[in-house]
GUVODREN-561453 format. One line per field, with one value per residue: x, y negated, z negated of N, C-alpha, C, O, CB in turn; residue number from 1. Coordinates in steps of 0.02 Angstrom, whole numbers, plus 50000, padded with zeros to 5 digits. Glycine has a CB too. Layout:
n.xx = (X,...) $
n.yy = (Y,...) $
n.zz = (Z,...) $
ca.xx = (X,...) $
ca.yy = (Y,...) $
ca.zz = (Z,...) $
c.xx = (X,...) $
c.yy = (Y,...) $
c.zz = (Z,...) $
o.xx = (X,...) $
o.yy = (Y,...) $
o.zz = (Z,...) $
cb.xx = (X,...) $
cb.yy = (Y,...) $
cb.zz = (Z,...) $
num = (NUM,...) $
% end
This chain:
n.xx = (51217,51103,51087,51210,51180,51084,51123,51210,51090,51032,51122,51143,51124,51181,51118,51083,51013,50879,50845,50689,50608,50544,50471,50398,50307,50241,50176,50135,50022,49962,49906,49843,49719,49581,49569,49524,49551,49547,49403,49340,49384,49340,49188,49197,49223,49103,49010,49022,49124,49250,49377,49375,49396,49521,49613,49605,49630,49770,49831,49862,49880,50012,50088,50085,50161,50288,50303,50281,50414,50520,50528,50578,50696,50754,50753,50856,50957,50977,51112,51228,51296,51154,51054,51089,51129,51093,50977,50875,50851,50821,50700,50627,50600,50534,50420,50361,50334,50275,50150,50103,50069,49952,49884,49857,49765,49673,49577,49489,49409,49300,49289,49228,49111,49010,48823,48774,48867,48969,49107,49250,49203,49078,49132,49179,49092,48998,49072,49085,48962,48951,49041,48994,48864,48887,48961,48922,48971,49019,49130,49267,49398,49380,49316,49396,49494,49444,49399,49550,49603,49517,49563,49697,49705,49639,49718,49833,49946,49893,49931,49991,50065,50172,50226,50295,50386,50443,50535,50604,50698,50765,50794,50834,50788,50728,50704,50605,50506,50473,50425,50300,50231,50205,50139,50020,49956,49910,49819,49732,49670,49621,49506,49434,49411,49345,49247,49170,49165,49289,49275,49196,49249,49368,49418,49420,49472,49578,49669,49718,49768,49892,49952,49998,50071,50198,50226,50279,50372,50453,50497,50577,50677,50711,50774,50865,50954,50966,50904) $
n.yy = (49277,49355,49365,49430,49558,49606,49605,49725,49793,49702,49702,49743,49905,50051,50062,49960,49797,49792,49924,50079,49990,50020,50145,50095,50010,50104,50221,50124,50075,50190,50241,50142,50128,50166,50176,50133,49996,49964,49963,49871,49753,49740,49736,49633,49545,49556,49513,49388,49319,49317,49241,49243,49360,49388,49305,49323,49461,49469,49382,49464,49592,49558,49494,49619,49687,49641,49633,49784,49819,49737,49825,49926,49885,49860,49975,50045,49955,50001,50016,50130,50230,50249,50296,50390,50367,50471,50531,50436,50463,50597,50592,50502,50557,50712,50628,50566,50682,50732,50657,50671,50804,50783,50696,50791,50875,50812,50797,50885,50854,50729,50565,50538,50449,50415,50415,50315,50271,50350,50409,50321,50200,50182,50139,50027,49954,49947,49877,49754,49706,49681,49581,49487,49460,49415,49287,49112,49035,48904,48853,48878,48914,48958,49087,49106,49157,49233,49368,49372,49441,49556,49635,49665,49709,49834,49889,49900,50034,50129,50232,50173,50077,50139,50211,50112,50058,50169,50187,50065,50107,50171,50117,49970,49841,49713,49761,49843,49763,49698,49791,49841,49731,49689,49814,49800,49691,49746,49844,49769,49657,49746,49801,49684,49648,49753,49802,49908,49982,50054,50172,50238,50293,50344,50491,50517,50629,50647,50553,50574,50679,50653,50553,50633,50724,50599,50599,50681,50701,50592,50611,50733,50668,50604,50680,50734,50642,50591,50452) $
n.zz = (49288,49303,49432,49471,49409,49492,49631,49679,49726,49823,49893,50084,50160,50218,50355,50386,50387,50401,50374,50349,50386,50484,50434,50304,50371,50452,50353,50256,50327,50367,50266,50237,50291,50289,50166,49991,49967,50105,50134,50039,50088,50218,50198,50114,50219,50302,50226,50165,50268,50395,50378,50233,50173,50250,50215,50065,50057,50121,50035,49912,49938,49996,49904,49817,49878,49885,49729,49706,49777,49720,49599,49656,49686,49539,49493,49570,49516,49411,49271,49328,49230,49171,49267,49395,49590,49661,49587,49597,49746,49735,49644,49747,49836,49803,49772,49866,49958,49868,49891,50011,49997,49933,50007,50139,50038,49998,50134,50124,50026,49913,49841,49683,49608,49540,49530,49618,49707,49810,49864,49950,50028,49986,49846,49873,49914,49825,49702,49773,49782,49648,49611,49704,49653,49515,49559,49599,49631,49746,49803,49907,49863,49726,49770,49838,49746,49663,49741,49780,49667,49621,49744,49717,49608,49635,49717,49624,49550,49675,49804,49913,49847,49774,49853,49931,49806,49806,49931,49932,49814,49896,50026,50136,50055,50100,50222,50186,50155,50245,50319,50246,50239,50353,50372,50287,50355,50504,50444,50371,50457,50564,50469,50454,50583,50665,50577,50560,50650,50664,50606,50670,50763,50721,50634,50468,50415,50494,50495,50353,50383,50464,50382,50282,50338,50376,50254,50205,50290,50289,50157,50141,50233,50141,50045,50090,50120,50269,50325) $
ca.xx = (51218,51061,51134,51286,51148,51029,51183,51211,51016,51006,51166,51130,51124,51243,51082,51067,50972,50821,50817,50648,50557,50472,50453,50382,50248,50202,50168,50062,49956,49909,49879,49777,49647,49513,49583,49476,49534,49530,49320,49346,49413,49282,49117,49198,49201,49040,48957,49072,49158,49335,49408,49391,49413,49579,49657,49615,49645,49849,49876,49839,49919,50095,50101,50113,50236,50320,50338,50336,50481,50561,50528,50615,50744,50763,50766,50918,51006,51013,51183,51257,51291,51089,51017,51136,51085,51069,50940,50833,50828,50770,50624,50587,50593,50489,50363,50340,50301,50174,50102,50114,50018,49902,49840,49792,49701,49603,49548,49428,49375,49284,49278,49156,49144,48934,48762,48745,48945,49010,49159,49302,49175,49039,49129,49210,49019,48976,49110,49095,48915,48943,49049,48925,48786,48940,48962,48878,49001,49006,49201,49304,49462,49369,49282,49472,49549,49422,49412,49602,49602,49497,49592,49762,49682,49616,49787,49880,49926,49887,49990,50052,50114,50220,50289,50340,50431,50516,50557,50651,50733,50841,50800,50825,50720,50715,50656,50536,50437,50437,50385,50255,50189,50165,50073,49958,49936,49875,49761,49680,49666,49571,49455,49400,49370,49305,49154,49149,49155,49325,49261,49153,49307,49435,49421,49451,49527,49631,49720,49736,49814,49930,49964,50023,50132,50230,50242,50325,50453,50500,50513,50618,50733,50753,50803,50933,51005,50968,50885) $
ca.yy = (49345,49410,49383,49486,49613,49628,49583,49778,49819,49660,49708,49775,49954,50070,50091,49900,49748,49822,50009,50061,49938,50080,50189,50046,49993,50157,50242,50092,50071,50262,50254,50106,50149,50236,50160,50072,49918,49935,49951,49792,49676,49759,49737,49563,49514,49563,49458,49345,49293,49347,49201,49230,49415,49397,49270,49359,49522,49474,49359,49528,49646,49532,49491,49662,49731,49592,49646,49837,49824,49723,49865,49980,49853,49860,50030,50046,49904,50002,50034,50203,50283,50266,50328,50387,50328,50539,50556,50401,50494,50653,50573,50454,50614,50720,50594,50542,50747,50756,50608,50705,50859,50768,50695,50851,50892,50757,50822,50938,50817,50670,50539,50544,50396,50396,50427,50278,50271,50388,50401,50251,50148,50150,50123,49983,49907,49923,49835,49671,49685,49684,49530,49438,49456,49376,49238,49056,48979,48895,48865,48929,48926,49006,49158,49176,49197,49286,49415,49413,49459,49609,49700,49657,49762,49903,49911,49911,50104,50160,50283,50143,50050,50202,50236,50053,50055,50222,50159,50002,50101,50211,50089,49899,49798,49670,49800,49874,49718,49659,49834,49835,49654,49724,49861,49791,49656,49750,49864,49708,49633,49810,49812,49609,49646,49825,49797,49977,50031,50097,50232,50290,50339,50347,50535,50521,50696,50652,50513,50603,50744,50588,50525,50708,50728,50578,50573,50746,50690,50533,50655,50758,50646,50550,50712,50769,50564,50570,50411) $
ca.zz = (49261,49344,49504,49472,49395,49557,49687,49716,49751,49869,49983,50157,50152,50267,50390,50413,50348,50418,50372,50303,50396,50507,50368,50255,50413,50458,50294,50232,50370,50370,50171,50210,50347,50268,50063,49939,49977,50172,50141,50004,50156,50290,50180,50110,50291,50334,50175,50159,50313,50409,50352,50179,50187,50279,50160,50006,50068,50137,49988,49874,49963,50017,49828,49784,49909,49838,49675,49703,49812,49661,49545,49662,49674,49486,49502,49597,49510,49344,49282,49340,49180,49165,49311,49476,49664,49703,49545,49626,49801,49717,49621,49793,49895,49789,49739,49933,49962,49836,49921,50064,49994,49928,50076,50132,49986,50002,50201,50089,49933,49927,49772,49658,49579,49505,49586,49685,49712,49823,49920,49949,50049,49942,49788,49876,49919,49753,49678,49824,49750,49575,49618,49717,49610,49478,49606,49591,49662,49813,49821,49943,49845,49679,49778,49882,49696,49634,49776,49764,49610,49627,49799,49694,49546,49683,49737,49574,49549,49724,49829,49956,49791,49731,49903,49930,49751,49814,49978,49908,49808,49948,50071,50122,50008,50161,50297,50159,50122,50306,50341,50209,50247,50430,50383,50271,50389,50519,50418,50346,50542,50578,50431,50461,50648,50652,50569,50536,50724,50685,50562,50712,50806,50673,50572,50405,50412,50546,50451,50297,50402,50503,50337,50245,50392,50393,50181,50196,50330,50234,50061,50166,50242,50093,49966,50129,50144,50342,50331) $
c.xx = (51166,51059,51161,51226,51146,51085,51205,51153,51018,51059,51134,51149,51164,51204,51075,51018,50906,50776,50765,50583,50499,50436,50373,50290,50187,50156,50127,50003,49911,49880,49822,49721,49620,49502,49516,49500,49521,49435,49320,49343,49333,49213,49125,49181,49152,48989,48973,49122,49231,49374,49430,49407,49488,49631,49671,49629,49741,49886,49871,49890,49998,50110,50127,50142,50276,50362,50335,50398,50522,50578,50586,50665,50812,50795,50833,50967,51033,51080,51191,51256,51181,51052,51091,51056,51044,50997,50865,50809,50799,50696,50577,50563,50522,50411,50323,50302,50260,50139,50068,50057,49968,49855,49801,49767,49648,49549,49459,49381,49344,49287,49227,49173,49061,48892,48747,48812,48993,49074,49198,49256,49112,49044,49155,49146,49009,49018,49105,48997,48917,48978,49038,48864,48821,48933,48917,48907,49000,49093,49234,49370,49437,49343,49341,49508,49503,49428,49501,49626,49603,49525,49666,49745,49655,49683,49821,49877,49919,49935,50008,50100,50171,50277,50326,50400,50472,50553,50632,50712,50772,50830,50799,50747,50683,50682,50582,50476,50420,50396,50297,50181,50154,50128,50018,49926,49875,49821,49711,49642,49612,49510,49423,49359,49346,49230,49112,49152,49217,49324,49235,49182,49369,49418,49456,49496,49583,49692,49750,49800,49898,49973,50021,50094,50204,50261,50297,50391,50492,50524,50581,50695,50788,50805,50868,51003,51010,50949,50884) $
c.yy = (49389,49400,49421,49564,49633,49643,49682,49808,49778,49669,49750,49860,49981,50057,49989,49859,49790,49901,50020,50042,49994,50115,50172,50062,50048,50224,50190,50097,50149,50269,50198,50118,50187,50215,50134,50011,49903,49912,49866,49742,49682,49715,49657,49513,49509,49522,49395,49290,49326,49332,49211,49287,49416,49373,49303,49422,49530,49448,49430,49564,49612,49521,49566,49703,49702,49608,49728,49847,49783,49785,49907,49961,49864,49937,50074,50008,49924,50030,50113,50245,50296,50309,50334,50361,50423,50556,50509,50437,50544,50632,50541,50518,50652,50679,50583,50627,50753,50688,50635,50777,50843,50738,50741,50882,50853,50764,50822,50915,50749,50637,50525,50485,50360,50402,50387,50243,50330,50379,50320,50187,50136,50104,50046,49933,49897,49865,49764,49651,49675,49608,49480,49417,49418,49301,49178,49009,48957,48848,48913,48957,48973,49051,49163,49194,49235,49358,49439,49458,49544,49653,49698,49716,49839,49934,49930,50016,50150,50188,50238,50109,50072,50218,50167,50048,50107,50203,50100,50019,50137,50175,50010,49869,49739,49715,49805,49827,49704,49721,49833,49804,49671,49757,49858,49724,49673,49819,49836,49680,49683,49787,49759,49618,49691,49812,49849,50010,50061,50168,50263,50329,50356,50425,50523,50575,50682,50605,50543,50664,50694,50585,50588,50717,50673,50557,50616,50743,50618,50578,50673,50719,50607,50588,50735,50700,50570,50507,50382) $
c.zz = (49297,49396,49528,49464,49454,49612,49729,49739,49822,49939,50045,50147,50228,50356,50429,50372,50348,50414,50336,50328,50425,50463,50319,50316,50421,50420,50256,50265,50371,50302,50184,50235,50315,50185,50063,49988,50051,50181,50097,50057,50212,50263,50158,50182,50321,50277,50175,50214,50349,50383,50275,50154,50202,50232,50110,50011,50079,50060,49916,49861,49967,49940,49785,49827,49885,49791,49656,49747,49756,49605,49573,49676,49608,49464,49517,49571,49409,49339,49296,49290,49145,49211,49401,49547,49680,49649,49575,49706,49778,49698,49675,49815,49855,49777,49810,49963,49949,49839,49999,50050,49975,49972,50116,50097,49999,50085,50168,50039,49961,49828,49752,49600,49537,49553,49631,49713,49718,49875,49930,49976,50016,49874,49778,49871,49845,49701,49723,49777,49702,49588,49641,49678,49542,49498,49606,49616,49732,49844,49859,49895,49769,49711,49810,49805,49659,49678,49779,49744,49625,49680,49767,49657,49579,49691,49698,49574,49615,49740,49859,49915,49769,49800,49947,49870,49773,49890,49983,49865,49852,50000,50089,50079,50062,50187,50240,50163,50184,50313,50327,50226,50312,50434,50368,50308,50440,50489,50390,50407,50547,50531,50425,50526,50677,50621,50549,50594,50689,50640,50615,50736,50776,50624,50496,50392,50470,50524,50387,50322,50431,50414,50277,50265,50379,50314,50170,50229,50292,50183,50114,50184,50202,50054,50042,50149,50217,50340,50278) $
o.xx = (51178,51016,51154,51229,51190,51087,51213,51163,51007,51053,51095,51203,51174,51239,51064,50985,50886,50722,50763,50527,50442,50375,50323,50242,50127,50117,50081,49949,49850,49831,49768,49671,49637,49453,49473,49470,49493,49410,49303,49301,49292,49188,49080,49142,49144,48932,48932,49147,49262,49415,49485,49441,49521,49679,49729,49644,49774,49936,49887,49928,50043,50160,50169,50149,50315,50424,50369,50427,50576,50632,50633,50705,50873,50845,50855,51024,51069,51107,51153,51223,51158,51020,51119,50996,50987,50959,50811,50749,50741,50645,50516,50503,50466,50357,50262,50246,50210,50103,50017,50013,49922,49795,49741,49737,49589,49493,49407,49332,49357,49288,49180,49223,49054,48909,48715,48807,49033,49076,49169,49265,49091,49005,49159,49144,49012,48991,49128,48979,48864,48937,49059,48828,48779,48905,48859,48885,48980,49100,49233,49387,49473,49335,49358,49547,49528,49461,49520,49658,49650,49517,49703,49770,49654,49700,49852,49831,49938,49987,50068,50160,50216,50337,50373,50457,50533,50614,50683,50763,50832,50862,50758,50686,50623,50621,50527,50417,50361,50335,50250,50122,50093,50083,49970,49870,49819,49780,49656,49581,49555,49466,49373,49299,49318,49174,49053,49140,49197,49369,49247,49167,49416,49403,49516,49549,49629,49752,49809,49852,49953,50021,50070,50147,50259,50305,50348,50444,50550,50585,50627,50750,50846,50857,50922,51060,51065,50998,50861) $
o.yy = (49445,49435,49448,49613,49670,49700,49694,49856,49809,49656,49795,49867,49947,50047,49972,49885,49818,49924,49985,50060,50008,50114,50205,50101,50048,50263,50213,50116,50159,50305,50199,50117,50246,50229,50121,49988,49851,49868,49813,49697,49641,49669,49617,49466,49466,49504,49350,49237,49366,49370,49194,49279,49448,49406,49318,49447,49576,49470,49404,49572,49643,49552,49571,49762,49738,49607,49749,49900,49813,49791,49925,50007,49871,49951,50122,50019,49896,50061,50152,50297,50340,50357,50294,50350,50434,50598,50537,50436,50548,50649,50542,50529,50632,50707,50591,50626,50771,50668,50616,50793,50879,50752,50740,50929,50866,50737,50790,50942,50723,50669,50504,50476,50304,50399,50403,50188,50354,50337,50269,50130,50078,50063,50012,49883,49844,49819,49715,49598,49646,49564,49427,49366,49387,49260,49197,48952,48996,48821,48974,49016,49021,49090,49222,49242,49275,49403,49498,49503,49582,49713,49737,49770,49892,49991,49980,50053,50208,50182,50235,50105,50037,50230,50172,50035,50102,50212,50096,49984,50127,50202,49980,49876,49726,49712,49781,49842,49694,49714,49828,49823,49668,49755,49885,49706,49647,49838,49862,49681,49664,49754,49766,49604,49674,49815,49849,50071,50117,50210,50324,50388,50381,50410,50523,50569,50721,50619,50533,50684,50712,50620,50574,50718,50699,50515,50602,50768,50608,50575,50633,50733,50590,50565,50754,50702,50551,50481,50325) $
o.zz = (49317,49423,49583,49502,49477,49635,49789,49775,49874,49999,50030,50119,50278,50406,50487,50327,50297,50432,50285,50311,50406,50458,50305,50308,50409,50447,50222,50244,50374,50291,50154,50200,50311,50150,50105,50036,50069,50215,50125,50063,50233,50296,50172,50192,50364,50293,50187,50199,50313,50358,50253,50103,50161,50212,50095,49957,50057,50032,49862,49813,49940,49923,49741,49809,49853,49791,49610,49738,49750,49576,49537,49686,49612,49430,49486,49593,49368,49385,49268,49294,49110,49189,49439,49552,49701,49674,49577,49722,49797,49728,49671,49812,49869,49776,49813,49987,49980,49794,50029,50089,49992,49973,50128,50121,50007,50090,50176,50015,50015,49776,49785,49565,49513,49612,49681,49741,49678,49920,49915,49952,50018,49849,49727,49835,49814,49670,49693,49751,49690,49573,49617,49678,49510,49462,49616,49627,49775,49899,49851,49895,49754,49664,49819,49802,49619,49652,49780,49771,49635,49669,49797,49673,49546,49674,49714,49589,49609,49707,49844,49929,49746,49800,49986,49888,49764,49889,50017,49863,49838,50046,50054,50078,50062,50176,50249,50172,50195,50316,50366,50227,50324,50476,50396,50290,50440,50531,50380,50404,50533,50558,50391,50533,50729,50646,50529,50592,50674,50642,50616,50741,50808,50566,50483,50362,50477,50534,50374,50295,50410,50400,50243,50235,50372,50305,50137,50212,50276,50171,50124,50161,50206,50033,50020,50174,50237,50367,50274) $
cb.xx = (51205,51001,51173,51367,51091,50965,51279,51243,50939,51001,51248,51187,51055,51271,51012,51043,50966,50831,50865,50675,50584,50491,50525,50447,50277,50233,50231,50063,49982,49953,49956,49777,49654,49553,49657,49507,49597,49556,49260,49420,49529,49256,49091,49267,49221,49021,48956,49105,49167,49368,49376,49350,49373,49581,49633,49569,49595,49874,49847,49792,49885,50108,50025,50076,50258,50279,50311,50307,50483,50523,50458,50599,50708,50704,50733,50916,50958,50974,51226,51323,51362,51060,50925,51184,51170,51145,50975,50867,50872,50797,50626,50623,50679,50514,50385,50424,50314,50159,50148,50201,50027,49909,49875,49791,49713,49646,49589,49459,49459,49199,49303,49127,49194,48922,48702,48677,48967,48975,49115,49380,49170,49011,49163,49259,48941,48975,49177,49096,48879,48984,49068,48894,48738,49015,48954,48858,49055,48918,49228,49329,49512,49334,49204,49568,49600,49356,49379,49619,49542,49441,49592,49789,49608,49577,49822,49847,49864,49867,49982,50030,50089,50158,50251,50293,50401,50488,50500,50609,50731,50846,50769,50831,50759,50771,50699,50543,50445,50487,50417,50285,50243,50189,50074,49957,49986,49898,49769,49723,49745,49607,49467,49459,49396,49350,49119,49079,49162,49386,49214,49117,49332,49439,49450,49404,49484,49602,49687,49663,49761,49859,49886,49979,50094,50208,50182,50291,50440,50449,50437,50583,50722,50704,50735,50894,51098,50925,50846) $
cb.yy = (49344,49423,49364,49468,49611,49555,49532,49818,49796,49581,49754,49732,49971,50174,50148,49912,49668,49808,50063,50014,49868,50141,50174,49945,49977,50172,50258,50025,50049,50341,50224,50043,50186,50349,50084,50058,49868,50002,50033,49777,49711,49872,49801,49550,49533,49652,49470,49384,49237,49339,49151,49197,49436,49364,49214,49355,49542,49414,49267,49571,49674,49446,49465,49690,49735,49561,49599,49891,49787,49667,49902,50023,49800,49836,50033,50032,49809,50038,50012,50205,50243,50216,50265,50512,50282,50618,50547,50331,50509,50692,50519,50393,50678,50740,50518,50506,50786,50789,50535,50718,50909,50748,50681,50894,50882,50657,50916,50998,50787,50672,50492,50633,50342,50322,50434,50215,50241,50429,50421,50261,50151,50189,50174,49985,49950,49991,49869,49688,49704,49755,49530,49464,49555,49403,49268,49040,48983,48843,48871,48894,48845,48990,49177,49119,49149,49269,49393,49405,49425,49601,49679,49588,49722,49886,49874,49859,50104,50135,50352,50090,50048,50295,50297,49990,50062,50322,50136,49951,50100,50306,50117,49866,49743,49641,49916,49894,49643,49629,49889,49808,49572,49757,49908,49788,49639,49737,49895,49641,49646,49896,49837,49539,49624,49875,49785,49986,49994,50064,50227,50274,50304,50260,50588,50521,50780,50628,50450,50633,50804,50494,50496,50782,50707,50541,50579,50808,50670,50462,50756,50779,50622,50510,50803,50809,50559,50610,50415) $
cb.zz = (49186,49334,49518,49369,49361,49587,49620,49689,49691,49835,49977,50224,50130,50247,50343,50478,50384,50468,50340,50269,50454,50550,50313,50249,50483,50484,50267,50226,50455,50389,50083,50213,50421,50275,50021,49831,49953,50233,50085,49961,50234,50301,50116,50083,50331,50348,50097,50133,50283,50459,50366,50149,50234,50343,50134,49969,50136,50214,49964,49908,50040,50077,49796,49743,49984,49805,49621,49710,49896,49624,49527,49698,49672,49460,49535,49655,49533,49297,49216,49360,49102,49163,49316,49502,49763,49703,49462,49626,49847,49656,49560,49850,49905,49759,49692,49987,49942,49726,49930,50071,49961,49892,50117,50153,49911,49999,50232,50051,49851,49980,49758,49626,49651,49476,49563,49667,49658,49836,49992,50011,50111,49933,49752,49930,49960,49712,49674,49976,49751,49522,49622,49764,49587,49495,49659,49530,49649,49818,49775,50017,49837,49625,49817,49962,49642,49616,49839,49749,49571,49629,49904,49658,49496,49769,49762,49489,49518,49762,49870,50011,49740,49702,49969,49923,49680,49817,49993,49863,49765,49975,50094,50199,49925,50205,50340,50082,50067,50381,50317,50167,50256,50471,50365,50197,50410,50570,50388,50308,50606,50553,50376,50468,50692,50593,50633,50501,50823,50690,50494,50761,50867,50611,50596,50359,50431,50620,50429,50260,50487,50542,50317,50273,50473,50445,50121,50223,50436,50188,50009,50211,50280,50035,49897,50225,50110,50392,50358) $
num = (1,2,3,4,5,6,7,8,9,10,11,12,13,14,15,16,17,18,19,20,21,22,23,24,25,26,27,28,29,30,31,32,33,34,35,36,37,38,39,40,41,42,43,44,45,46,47,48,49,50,51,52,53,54,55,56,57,58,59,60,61,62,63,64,65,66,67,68,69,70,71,72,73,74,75,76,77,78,79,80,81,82,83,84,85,86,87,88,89,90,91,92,93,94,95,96,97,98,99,100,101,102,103,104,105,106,107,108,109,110,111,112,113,114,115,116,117,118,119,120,121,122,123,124,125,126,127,128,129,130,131,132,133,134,135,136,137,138,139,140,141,142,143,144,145,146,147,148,149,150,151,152,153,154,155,156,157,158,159,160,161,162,163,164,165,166,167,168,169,170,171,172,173,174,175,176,177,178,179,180,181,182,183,184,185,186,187,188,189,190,191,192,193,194,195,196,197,198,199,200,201,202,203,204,205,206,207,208,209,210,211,212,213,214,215,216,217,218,219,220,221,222,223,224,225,226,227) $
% end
C-alpha cells in the first residue's frame, strides 16, 4: 500500500532521472559557504581533527537531505484532490525567491546572537566550545555522535533544508539528493581543509549576492515550469 502511495513521487520525471541534480549541488553549496554549520565543521577540525570533523559533518548533513527530500517527496505524493502539482510549484517557486531576497538582505546584516557571540562564525565557536568543555570523553565514536548530533540540529530549519524539500518536490528526488549530497560534500571538504584561509579570499557579500541570484532563477523557473 505505501508503495502504490509514494510510486507516483518516485517515477522519473519528464526532465530525466537526474533533473535537479545541478540545481540541488549548486544552491547548497552557495547556502553553505559562509553557514553556521560550515564554521561548526572548520573550528571542529581545527580542535578536533579532519577526520572527525568530516565524518560527523557528512553523516549530518547526508541524513538530512535524506529526509528533506522525503518530505518533498511526500509532498508531491499527496492525493490530487488535496493539494495539485501547479499549487506545489507556486509555493516551491515563491519560497525559493524569498530565499533569494533574503540573501541579499543579509549582504547588509549581520547575526546577533549575544555579547561574546557574534556573527555565524562565532556563534558556531561558541557552541564547539560549549561542547568541549561538555566533553570527557575520549571516544571517537561518542564525540562523532555527539558532534553529529549538534550540525544535524544547526541544520534542522535552515534555508538549504527548505530548498531541498522544495526542490524534491518539482524535481527528481534522485538528482536532488545526489545533488544535495554533492554539495554538502564539497562545502564540508572546504571548511575541514581551509582552515579559515578561504574566508580571506572568499567575500561574504559576494556569496550572499551569488547565492540571491541563483535562488531567484530557480523561483523563477520553477513558478514558469522551464525546468
Amino acid at each position: 500500500a505505501l508503495a502504490a502511495y509514494f510510486a507516483p513521487a518516485m517515477l522519473v520525471t519528464k526532465h530525466g532521472a537526474f533533473s535537479g541534480i545541478g540545481e540541488a549541488l549548486t544552491t547548497i553549496l552557495i547556502s553553505e559557504i559562509g553557514d553556521k554549520t560550515f564554521f561548526l565543521t572548520m573550528i571542529l577540525a581545527m580542535r578536533r581533527g579532519r577526520i572527525l570533523a568530516l565524518s560527523s559533518a557528512l553523516s549530518a548533513l547526508w541524513v538530512m537531505t535524506g529526509l528533506s527530500a522525503s518530505i518533498g517527496v511526500m509532498l508531491r505524493s499527496l492525493p490530487s484532490n488535496l493539494i495539485r502539482e501547479a499549487w506545489v510549484r507556486l509555493a516551491a517557486g515563491l519560497l525559493m525567491i524569498f530565499f533569494g531576497i533574503q540573501s541579499f538582505r543579509e549582504r547588509e546584516s549581520k547575526l546577533e546572537v549575544g555579547p561574546e557571540c557574534k556573527g555565524a562564525q562565532d556563534e558556531a565557536e561558541c557552541e564547539i566550545e560549549s561542547q568541549l568543555s561538555r566533553s570527557k570523553s575520549q571516544s571517537f565514536v561518542i564525540d562523532w555522535f555527539r558532534f553529529s548530533v549538534l550540525i544535524f540540529l544547526a541544520e534542522w530549519g535552515d534555508r538549504s533544508m527548505f530548498a531541498t524539500v522544495t526542490l524534491a518536490a518539482t524535481r527528481s528526488p534522485i538528482g536532488v539528493v545526489l545533488g544535495g549530497c554533492m554539495g554538502h560534500t564539497v562545502a564540508a571538504l572546504l571548511a575541514v581543509l581551509s582552515g579559515g584561509l578561504l574566508e580571506k579570499y572568499v567575500s561574504d557579500k559576494a556569496v550572499k549576492v551569488i547565492g540571491g541570484v541563483l535562488f531567484i532563477s530557480f523561483g523563477v523557473t520553477t513558478l514558469l515550469g522551464i525546468y
